[in-house]
LOKEVEX-885369 format. One line per 3 residues: number of its first residue (from 1); for each residue z, y negated, x negated of C-alpha. Coordinates in nm, 3 decimals, padded with zeros to 5 digits. Example, Ala and Ser with C-alpha at 12.3 -4.5 7.8 and 13.67 -1.06 7.14 Angstrom:
2
1> 00.780,00.450,-01.230 | 00.714,00.106,-01.367
// end
This chain:
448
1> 00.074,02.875,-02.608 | -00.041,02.938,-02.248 | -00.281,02.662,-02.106
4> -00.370,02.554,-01.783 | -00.752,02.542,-01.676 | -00.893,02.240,-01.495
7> -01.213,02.182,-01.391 | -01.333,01.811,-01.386 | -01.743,01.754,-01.209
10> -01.864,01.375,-01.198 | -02.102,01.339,-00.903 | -02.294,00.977,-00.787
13> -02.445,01.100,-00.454 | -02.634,00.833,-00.436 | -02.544,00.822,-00.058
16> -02.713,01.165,00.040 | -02.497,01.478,00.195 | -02.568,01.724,-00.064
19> -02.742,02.030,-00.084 | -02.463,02.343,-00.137 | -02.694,02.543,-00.195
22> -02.807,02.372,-00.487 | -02.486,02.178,-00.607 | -02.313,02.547,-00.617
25> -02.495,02.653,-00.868 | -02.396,02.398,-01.110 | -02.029,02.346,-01.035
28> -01.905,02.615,-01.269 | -02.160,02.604,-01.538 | -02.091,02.659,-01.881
31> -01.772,02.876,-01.765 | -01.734,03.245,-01.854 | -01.763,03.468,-01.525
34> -01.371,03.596,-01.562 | -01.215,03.238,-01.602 | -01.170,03.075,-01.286
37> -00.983,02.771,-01.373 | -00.640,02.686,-01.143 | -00.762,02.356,-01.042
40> -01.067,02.197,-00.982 | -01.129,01.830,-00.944 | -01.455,01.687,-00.759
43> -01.536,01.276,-00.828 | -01.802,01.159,-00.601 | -01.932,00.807,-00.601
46> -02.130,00.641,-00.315 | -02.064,00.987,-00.115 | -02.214,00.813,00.162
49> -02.415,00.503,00.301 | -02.199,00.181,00.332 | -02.122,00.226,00.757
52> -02.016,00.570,00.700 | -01.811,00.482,00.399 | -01.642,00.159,00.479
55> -01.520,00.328,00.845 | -01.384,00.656,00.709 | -01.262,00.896,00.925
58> -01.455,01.135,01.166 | -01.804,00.935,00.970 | -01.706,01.141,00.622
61> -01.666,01.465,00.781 | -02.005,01.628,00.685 | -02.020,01.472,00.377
64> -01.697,01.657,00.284 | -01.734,01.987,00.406 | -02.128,01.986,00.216
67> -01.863,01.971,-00.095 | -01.626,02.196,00.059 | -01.866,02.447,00.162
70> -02.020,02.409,-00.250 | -01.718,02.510,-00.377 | -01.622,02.784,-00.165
73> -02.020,02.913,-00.222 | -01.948,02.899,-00.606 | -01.614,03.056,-00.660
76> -01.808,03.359,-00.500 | -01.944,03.391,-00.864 | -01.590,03.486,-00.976
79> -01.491,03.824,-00.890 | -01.173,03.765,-00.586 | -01.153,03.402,-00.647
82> -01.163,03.139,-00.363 | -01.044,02.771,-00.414 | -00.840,02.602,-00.125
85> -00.864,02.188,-00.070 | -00.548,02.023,-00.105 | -00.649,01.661,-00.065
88> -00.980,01.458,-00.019 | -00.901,01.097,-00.021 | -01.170,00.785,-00.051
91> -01.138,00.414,-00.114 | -01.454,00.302,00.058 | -01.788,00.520,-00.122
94> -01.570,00.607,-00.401 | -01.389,00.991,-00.301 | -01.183,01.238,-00.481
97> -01.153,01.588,-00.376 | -00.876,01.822,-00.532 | -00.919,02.278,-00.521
100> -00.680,02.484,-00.599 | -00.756,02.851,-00.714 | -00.602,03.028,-00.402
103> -00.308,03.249,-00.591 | -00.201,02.947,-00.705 | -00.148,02.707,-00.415
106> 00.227,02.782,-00.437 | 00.231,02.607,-00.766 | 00.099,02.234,-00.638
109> 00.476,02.094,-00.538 | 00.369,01.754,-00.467 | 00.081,01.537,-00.429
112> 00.046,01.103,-00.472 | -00.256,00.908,-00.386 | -00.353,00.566,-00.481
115> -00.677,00.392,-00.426 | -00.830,00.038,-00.463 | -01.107,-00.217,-00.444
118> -01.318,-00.354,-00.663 | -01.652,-00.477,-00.518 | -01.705,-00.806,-00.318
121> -01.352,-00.910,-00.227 | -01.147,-00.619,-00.334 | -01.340,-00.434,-00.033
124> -01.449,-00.024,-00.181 | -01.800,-00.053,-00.278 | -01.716,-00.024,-00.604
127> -01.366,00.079,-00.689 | -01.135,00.414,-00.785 | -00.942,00.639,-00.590
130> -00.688,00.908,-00.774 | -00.464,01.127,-00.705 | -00.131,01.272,-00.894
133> -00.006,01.631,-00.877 | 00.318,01.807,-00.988 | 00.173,02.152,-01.100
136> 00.454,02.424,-01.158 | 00.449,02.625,-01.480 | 00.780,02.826,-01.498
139> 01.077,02.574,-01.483 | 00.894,02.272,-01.501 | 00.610,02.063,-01.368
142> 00.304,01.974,-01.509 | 00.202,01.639,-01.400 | -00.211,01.522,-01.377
145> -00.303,01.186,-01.258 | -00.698,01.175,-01.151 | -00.896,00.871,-01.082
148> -01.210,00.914,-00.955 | -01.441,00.543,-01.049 | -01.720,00.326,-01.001
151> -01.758,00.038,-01.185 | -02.002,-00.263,-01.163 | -02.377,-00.189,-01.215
154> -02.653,-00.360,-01.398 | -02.688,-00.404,-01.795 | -02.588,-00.687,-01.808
157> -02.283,-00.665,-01.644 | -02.052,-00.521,-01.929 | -01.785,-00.790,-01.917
160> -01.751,-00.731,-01.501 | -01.696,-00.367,-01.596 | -01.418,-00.411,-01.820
163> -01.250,-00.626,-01.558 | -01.303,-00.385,-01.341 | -01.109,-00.131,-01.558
166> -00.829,-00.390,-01.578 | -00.834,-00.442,-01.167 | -00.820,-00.091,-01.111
169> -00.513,-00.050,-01.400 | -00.344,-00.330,-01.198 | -00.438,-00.185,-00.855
172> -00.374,00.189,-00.875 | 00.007,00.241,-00.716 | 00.051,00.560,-00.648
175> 00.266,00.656,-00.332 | 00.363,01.017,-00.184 | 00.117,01.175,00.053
178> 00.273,01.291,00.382 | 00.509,01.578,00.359 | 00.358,01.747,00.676
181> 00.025,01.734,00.563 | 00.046,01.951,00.186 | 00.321,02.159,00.333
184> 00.052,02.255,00.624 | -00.212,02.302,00.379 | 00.018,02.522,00.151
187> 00.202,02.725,00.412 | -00.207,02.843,00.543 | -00.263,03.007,00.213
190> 00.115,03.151,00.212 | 00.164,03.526,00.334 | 00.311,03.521,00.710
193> 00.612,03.594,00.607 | 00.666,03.295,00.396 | 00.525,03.022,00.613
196> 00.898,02.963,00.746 | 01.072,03.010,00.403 | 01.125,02.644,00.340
199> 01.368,02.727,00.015 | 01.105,02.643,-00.219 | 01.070,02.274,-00.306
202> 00.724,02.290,-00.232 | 00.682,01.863,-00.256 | 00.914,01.614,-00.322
205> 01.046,01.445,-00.007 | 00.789,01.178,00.121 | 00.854,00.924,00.390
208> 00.727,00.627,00.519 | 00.449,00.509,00.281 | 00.547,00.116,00.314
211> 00.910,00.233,00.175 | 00.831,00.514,-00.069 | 00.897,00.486,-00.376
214> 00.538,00.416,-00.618 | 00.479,00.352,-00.978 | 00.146,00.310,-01.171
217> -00.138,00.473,-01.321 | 00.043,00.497,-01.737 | 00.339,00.727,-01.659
220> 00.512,00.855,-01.953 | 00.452,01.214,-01.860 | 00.147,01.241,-01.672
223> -00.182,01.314,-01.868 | -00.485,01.104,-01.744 | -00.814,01.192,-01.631
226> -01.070,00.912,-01.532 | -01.429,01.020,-01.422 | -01.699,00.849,-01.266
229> -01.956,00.638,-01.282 | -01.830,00.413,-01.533 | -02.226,00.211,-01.524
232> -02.208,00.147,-01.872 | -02.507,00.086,-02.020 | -02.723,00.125,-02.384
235> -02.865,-00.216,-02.349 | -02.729,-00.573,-02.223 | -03.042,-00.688,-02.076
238> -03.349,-00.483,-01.862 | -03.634,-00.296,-02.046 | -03.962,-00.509,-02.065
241> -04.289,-00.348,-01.973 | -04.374,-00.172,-02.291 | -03.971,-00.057,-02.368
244> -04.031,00.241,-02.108 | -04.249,00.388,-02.441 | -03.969,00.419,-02.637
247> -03.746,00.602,-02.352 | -03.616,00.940,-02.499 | -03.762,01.298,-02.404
250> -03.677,01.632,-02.512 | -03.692,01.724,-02.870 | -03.498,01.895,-03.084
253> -03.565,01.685,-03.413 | -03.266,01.401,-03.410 | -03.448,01.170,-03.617
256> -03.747,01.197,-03.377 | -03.699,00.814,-03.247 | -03.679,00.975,-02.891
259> -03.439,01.201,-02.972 | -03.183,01.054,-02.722 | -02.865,01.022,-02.942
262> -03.091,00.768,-03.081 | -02.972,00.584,-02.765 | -02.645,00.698,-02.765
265> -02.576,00.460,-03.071 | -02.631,00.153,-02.818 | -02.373,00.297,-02.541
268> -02.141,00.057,-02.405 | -01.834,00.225,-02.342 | -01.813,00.361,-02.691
271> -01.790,00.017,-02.870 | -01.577,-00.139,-02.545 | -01.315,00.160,-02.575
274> -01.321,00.110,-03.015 | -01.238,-00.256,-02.962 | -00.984,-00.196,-02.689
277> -01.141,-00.345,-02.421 | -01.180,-00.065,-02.184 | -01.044,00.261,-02.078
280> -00.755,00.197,-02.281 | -00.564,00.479,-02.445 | -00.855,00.733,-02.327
283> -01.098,00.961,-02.542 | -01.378,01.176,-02.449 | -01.522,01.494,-02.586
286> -01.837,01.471,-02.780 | -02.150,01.399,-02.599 | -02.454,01.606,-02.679
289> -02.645,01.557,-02.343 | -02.890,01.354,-02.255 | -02.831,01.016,-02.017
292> -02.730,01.076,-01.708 | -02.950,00.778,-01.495 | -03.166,00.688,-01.402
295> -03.417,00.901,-01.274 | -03.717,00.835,-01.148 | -03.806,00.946,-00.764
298> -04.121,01.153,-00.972 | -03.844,01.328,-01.148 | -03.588,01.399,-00.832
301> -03.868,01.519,-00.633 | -03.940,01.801,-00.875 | -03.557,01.845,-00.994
304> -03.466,02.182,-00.793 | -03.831,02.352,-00.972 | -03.890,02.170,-01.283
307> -03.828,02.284,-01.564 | -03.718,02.012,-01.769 | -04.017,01.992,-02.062
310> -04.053,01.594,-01.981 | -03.828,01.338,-01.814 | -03.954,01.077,-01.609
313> -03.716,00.761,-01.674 | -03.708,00.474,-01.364 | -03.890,00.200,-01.577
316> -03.675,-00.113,-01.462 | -03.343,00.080,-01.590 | -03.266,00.205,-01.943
319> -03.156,00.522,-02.002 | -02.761,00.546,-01.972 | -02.490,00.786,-01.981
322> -02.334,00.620,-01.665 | -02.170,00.927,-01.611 | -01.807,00.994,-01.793
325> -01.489,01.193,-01.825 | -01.233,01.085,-02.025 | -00.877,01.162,-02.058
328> -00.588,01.115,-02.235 | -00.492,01.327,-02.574 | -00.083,01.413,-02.563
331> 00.166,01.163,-02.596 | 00.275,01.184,-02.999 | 00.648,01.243,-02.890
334> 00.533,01.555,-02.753 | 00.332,01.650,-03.096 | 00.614,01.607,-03.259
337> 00.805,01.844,-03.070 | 00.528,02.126,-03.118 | 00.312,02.052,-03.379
340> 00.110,02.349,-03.238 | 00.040,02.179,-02.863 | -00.282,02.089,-02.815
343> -00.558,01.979,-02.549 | -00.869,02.168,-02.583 | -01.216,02.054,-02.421
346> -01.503,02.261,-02.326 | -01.853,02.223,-02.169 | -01.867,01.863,-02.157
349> -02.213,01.823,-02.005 | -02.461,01.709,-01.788 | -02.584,01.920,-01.520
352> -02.947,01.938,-01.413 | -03.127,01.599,-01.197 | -03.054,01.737,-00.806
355> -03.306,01.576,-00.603 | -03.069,01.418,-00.389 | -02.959,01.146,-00.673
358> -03.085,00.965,-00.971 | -02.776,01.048,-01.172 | -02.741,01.381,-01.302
361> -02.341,01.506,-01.242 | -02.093,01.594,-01.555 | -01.867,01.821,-01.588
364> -01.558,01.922,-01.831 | -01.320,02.183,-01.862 | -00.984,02.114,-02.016
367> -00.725,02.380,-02.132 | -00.401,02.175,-02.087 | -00.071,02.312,-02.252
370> 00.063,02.481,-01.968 | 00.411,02.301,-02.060 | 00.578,01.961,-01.926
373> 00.475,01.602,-02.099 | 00.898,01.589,-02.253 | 01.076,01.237,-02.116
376> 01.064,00.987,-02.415 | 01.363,00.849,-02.554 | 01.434,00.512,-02.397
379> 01.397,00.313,-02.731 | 01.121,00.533,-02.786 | 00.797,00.283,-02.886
382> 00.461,00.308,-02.996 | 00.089,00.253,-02.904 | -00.001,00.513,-02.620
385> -00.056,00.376,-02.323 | 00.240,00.570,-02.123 | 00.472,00.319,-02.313
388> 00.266,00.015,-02.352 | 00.059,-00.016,-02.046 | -00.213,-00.211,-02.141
391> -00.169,-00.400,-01.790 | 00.130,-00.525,-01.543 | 00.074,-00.363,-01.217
394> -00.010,-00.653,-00.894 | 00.296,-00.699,-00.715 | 00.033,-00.756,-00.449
397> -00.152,-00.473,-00.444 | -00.053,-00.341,-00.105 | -00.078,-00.670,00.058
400> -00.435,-00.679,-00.097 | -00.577,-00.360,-00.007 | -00.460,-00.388,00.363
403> -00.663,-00.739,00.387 | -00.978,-00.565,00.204 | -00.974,-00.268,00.402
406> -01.015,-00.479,00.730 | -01.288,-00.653,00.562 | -01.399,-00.319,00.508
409> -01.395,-00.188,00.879 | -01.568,-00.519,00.955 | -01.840,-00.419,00.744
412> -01.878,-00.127,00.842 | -01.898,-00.186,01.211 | -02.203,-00.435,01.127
415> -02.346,-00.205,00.899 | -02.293,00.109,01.139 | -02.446,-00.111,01.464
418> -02.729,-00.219,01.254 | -02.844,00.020,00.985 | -02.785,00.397,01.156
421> -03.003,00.512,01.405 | -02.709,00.606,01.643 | -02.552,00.262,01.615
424> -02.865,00.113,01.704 | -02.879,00.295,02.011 | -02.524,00.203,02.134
427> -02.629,-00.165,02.077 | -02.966,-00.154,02.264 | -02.753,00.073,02.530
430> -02.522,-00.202,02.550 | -02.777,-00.524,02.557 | -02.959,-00.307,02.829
433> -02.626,-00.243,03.004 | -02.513,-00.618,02.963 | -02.894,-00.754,03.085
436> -02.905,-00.475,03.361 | -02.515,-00.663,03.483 | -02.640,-01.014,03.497
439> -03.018,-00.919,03.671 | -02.725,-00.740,03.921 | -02.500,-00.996,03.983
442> -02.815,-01.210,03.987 | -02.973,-01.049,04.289 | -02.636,-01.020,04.457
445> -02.552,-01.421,04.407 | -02.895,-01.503,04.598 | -02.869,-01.237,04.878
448> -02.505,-01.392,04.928
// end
C-alpha cells in the first residue's frame, strides 16, 4: 500500500527568533537523503516574547520567516526539493506552521484552522492552535488534523494539565480558512498556464467565518496529530538540593541508575494517558531519547560545539520529556476493511540542545496509508475517540475566544509599551511630547 510522508518537529523557542542556520540542520534528521516527505508540520511554543505574541500581526513577521527561511535552507539537502508554506496560524505564543513539498501543492484542496486559550483567562499564553487539511490521493482525500500545544508548567501542576487537555478538546472548532488566501498560495506554485484554470476543486467553498460551517477536533475520518510542549513532568514536586546528583547523563548501561529511562518510569503523561485522563484516544512511538528540558544556560551556551559527553541539568527543574508527539492509530472500522493498513512511525527523537532554548525540539515521521479514513456506519459504536469524543464541544467557544483575544491585545499593548525597547521609546516620545504641550500652552497662557 502506498503511504503518505509527514514530517512532524516540536519546537519551545523559548521566546528567541531562531538561528536557520542551526535549526536547518536538524529539521530533517534521521531521514534518508531521497525521501522528502509531502508535508511537513512545524509546532512552535512561546515563538516569541508575550508583546510580540499577544499583538500578532506585522510583530510575528521575523519570527516566521527565521522558520521559513530553515526550511527552505534544509530541503536544499534533498536533491530538487523545495517546500512551500501553506498556512502559519498562532493563538497567542503558541504557532503552527504547515510545508508542502512543492510538486505537491496541487494536492492540499482545503485548509481549517482552529485555535484557543488556555492561560490566565482563556487569553494564549498557554493554549493550542491546529490546523486540518484535505490532502488528495487519487479519488479521495486524506484528511490530518494538527494541533500544535502548550500546556501548564511546573511539577506540580499535573491536574491543571489534564484540564487543559479537556479545555482545548472543548475549545478547538475548526472553521474554513479564506478561500482567497490558499487559492493565492496554490495558484504561485501552479505553472502559468494553470493559475486561471479554476476547474479543479482546489478547497471547499469558504465564506464568512462567523457563518461557516465548523465541527471539532474527534472527526470520524481525520487522523490526529498533537505536538507540543505537553509540560509533563517525572516528578510532582521540585528536586531538593542533593536530587540534582541523581539527574541522568549519558551511558549506555540501562541499569546504570542514571541511565535516563530510569526517569522515564516516573513520566506523567504515560500513566495520565493509561488511566484515561489525558490525550485521550492518542499513542506515541517509543521513546528512547533523553528528556527534553530543562537545560541549563552552562549547557545552551555550549549547545552549537559540544559534543554531548555530559549534560548539565537546570537544578530547580527535573529532568522531563516536556516535549511530545502523539497521534492517533486508525480507526478499527478501517482495519477491518484492510487488515493490511497500517501507520508506521519513524525517527521519533530529540534533536540536539540549540542554544537559543532550554528544550531540545522532537521530531517524527509518519508513513500514513495514502488512502481515505472510510465513513462509519451510523450505528457504528465503539471506543475510539472519532465516535465517542471524550468531551462536548463549548457552545461558547467563539464568544470566548473573541473576549480573550481583546484581553490579549490589552496585554500586549502594556507589555509592548513597557518591556521592548522600541515601545519604551514611543512612551518617553510621547510623555516628552505631552510635557513639551503643556510647558507650551504654559508660556502662551502667561504671555496672553
Amino acid at each position: 500500500m502506498e503511504h503518505v510522508a509527514v514530517r512532524i518537529l516540536t519546537f519551545n523557542c523559548a521566546r528567541e527568533l531562531v538561528k536557520p542556520e542551526v535549526f536547518a540542520r536538524h529539521i530533517f534528521d534521521t531521514l534518508p537523503p531521497s525521501l522528502p516527505p509531502e508535508i511537513l508540520i512545524i509546532s512552535l511554543q512561546e515563538i516569541a516574547p508575550i508583546a510580540y505574541s499577544f499583538l500578532g500581526g506585522s510583530f510575528l513577521i521575523p519570527y516566521f520567516d527565521r522558520v521559513r527561511h530553515s526550511v527552505n535552507i534544509a530541503a536544499a539537502s534533498f536533491d530538487n526539493a523545495s517546500y512551500y508554506n501553506i498556512n502559519t496560524s498562532n493563538v497567542g505564543m503558541t504557532a503552527i506552521s504547515a510545508f508542502v513539498r512543492q510538486d505537491k501543492t496541487q494536492d492540499i484542496r482545503w485548509i481549517e484552522s482552529a485555535g484557543v486559550g488556555v492561560g490566565v483567562y482563556g487569553m494564549g499564553n498557554k493554549g493550542a492552535v491546529a490546523l486540518r487539511l484535505g490532502y488528495a490521493v487519487g479519488d479521495e482525500e486524506l484528511e490530518l488534523s494538527i494541533i500544535a500545544g502548550h500546556l501548564a508548567p511546573m511539577e506540580n501542576a499535573l491536574s491543571r494539565r489534564n484540564e487543559d487537555w479537556a479545555n482545548i478538546c472543548r475549545g478547538l472548532v475548526f472553521t474554513p480558512v479564506s478561500e482567497g488566501v490558499v487559492r493565492s498560495l496554490t495558484a504561485q506554485r501552479r505553472s502559468p498556464t494553470d493559475v486561471g484554470d479554476d476547474n479543479a476543486p482546489l478547497l471547499r467553498k469558504a465564506t464568512d467565518n462567523s457563518t461557516a460551517p465548523s465541527s471539532g477536533l474527534f472527526n470520524p475520518r481525520s487522523h490526529i496529530i498533537l505536538a507540543g510542549d505537553l509540560n509533563y513532568r517525572t516528578s510532582r514536586i521540585k528536586p531538593s538540593p542533593t536530587d540534582y546528583h541523581l539527574f541522568p547523563q549519558p551511558c549506555k548501561d540501562q541499569t546504570n541508575p542514571r541511565h535516563y529511562l530510569n526517569l522515564l518510569k516516573e513520566d506523567q503523561l504515560l500513566r495520565e494517558m493509561k488511566a484515561q485522563r489525558t490525550c485521550h484516544g492518542l499513542g506515541e512511538a517509543p521513546i528512547d531519547f533523553p528528556p527534553t528540558y530543562k537545560y541549563s544556560d552552562k549547557q545552551r551556551a555550549v549547545a552549537e560545539k559540544d559534543d554531548g559527553l555530559m549534560w548539565d541539568w537546570a537544578k530547580h527543574r527535573w529532568p522531563s520529556w516536556c516535549d511530545r508527539i502523539l497521534y492517533t492509530d486508525l480507526p478499527f472500522w478501517m482495519k477491518a476493511a484492510d487488515s493490511s493498513a497500517s501507520i508506521k512511525a519513524h525517527g521519533y527523537t530529540a534533536l540536539p540542545l540549540m542554544s537559543t532554548s532550554d528544550h531540545r525540539p522532537v521530531a517524527l515521521s509518519l508513513s500514513i496509508p495514502a488512502k481515505a479514513i472510510p465513513t462509519p456506519d451510523s450505528d457504528l459504536s465503539g471506543d475510539d475517540v472519532r465516535l465517542s469524543p471524550p468531551f462536548e464541544l463549548d457552545e461558547d467557544w467563539r464568544s470566548k475566544r473573541a473576549a480573550a483575544r481583546r484581553k490579549e491585545l490589552v496585554i500586549g499593548t502594556f507589555a509592548y509599551l513597557g518591556l521592548t525597547w522600541e515601545g519604551s521609546s514611543i512612551l518617553l516620545a510621547s510623555v516628552i511630547g505631552i510635557l513639551g504641550g503643556w510647558w507650551a500652552i504654559s508660556i502662551l497662557l502667561e504671555v496672553s
